[in-house]
N, C-alpha and C positions, 0 to 999 in steps of 0.2 A: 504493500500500500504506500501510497505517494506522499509524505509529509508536508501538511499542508500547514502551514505559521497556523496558531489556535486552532486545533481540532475540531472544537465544538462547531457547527453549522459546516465545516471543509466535504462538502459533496452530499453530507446524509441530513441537508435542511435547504432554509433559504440562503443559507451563507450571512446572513448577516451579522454570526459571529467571529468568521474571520478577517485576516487582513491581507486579501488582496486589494493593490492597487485595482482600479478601473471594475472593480466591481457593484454592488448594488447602490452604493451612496453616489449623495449628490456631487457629479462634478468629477464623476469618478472614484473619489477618497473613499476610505474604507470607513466601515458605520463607524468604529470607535473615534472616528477622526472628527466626525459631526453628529452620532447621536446619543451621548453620554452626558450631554449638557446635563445638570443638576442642579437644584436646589444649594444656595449658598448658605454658609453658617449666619453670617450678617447681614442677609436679607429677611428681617422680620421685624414684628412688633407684637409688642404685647398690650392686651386690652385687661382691665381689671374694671368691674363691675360693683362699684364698695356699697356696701349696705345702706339703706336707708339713715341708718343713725350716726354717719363717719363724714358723709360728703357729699358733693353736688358733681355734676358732669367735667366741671371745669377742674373739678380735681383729679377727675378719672383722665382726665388729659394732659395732664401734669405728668403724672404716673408714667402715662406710655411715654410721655418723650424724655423723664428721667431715667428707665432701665436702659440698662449698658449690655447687662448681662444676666441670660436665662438659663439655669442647669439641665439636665437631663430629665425628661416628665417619661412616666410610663408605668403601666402596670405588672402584676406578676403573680403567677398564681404557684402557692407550696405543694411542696407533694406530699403524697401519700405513698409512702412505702410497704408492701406488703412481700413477705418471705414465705415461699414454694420449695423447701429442702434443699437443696444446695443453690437456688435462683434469687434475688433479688430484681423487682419490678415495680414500676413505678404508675401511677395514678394524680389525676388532678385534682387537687384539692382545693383549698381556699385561697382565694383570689382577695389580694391586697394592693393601695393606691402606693407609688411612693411617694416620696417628699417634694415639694417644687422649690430653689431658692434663687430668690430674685434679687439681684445687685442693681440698687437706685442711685443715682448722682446727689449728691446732696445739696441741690438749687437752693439760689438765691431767692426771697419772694415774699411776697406780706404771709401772715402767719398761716394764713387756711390756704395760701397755696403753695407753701413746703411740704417737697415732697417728706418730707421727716415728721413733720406734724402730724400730717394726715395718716400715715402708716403707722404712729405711734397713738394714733388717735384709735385707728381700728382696733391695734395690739392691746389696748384697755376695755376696749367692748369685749374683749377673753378674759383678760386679768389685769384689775387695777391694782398695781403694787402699793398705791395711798390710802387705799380702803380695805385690801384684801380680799376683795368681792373676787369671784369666778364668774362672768357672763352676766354684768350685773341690769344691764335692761333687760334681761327676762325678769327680776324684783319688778320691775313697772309695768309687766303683762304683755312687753313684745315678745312673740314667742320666736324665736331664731332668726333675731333683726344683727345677731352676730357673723352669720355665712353670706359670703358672696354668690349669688345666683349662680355667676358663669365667669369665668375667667378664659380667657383667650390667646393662645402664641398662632400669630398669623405668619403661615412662610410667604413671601414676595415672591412674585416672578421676575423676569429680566424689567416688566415695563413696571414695577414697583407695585403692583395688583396682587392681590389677593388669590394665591394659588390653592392653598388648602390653609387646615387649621386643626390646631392641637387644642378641643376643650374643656376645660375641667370644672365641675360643678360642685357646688358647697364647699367652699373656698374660705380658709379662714387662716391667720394668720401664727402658728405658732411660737416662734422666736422673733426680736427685732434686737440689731446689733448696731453698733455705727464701726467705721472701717477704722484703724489704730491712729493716733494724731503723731507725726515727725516731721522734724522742723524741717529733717535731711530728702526728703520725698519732694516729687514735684509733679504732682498731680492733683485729678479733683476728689475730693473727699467723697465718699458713700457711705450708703446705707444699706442692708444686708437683711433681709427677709426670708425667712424661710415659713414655707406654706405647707396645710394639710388639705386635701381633696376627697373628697367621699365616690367622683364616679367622673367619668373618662371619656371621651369620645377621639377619635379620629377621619378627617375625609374632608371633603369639597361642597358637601349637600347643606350648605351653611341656612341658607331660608329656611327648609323644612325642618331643620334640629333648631333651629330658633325660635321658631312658633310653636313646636312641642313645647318648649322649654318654658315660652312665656306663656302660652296655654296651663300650661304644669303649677305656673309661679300664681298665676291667675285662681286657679281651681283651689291651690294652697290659700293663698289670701281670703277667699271665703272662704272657707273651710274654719281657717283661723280664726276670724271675727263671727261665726257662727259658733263656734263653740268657746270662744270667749263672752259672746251674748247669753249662753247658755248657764256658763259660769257666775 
């Protein structure tokens, strides 16, 4: 048999896994030469959706153009190990969110539209370290005016558009750190967030998971005030 450069597609496909010259890509070039285009690390944006009791839109727009830097988002499910005499095999078991942590710039800006404020403002709708409180607007009967609806990492395409999107629901803010202060450093100072998520999405079909969502958020909201009228 004839060695053909990458094997994969060399006679037993379309070929557009190898690389010959003057073959199916444009202009002649081999696909790897024009159809690998990807998705950039630094083509994106994150949207955060802050609770009723933290902020208005103008903050939520703060936010996005304060993150620099977004970690690894993704789910994972543990296993279940079960032994067969001399075999070991595995099973999927419970499925868990991981952690999201989000690196903000620490802008300049009247007080409600620091990004530090605001983030630090959310991080006390969990735990007021003045009071001691856990979650302390549910004391006043908002019942989970603490989670973010929907939190958003939008990837970009080349023309700066909306390609797909990583979204996380029930968003709420575990840690808030600020970045070490030196004199010897010459850069912008940050702030450092790290987030817990309860449920995940993945894909392009942004309308129709939106309108569930806010369907979702809708149906929740009475539901709420129906059984707080109850109460």
């Amino acid at each position: 048999m004839a060695v053909t450069p990458y094997f994969i597609g060399g006679g037993k496909g379309p070929g557009q896994a190898n690389r010959n010259l003057g073959g199916g890509g444009v202009d002649g070039l081999p696909f790897i030469s024009e159809r690998l285009n990807s998705g950039r690390t630094y083509s994106w944006e994150v949207l955060l959706q802050l609770p009723p009791s933290v902020g208005s839109d103008a903050s939520e727009e703060v936010l996005t153009l304060a993150a620099k830097q977004v970690s690894q988002v993704g789910f994972s499910v543990e296993d279940i190990e079960v032994h067969r005499v001399n075999d070991r095999v595995y099973y999927p078991g419970k499925a868990s969110p991981e952690e999201l942590t989000v690196t903000f710039d620490n802008l300049y800006g009247s007080t409600n539209q620091k990004p530090a404020e605001t983030l630090w403002k959310w991080f006390q709708s969990i735990y007021n370290p003045l009071t001691g409180q856990f979650t302390p607007g549910m004391a006043q009967g908002h019942i989970g005016n603490f989670k973010s609806p929907m939190a958003e990492i939008i990837h970009l395409d080349p023309q700066g558009q909306p390609d797909q999107a990583t979204r996380l629901l029930g968003v709420y803010p575990k840690s808030w750190k600020t970045a070490e202060f030196n004199y010897a450093s010459n850069e912008f100072h940050t702030i450092e967030v790290t987030f817990r998520y309860d449920f995940m999405h993945h894909g392009d079909d942004e309308d129709s998971l939106l309108q569930k969502i806010q369907g979702g958020i809708s149906a929740a909201t009475s539901i709420a005030g129906t059984v707080k009228s109850v109460i």
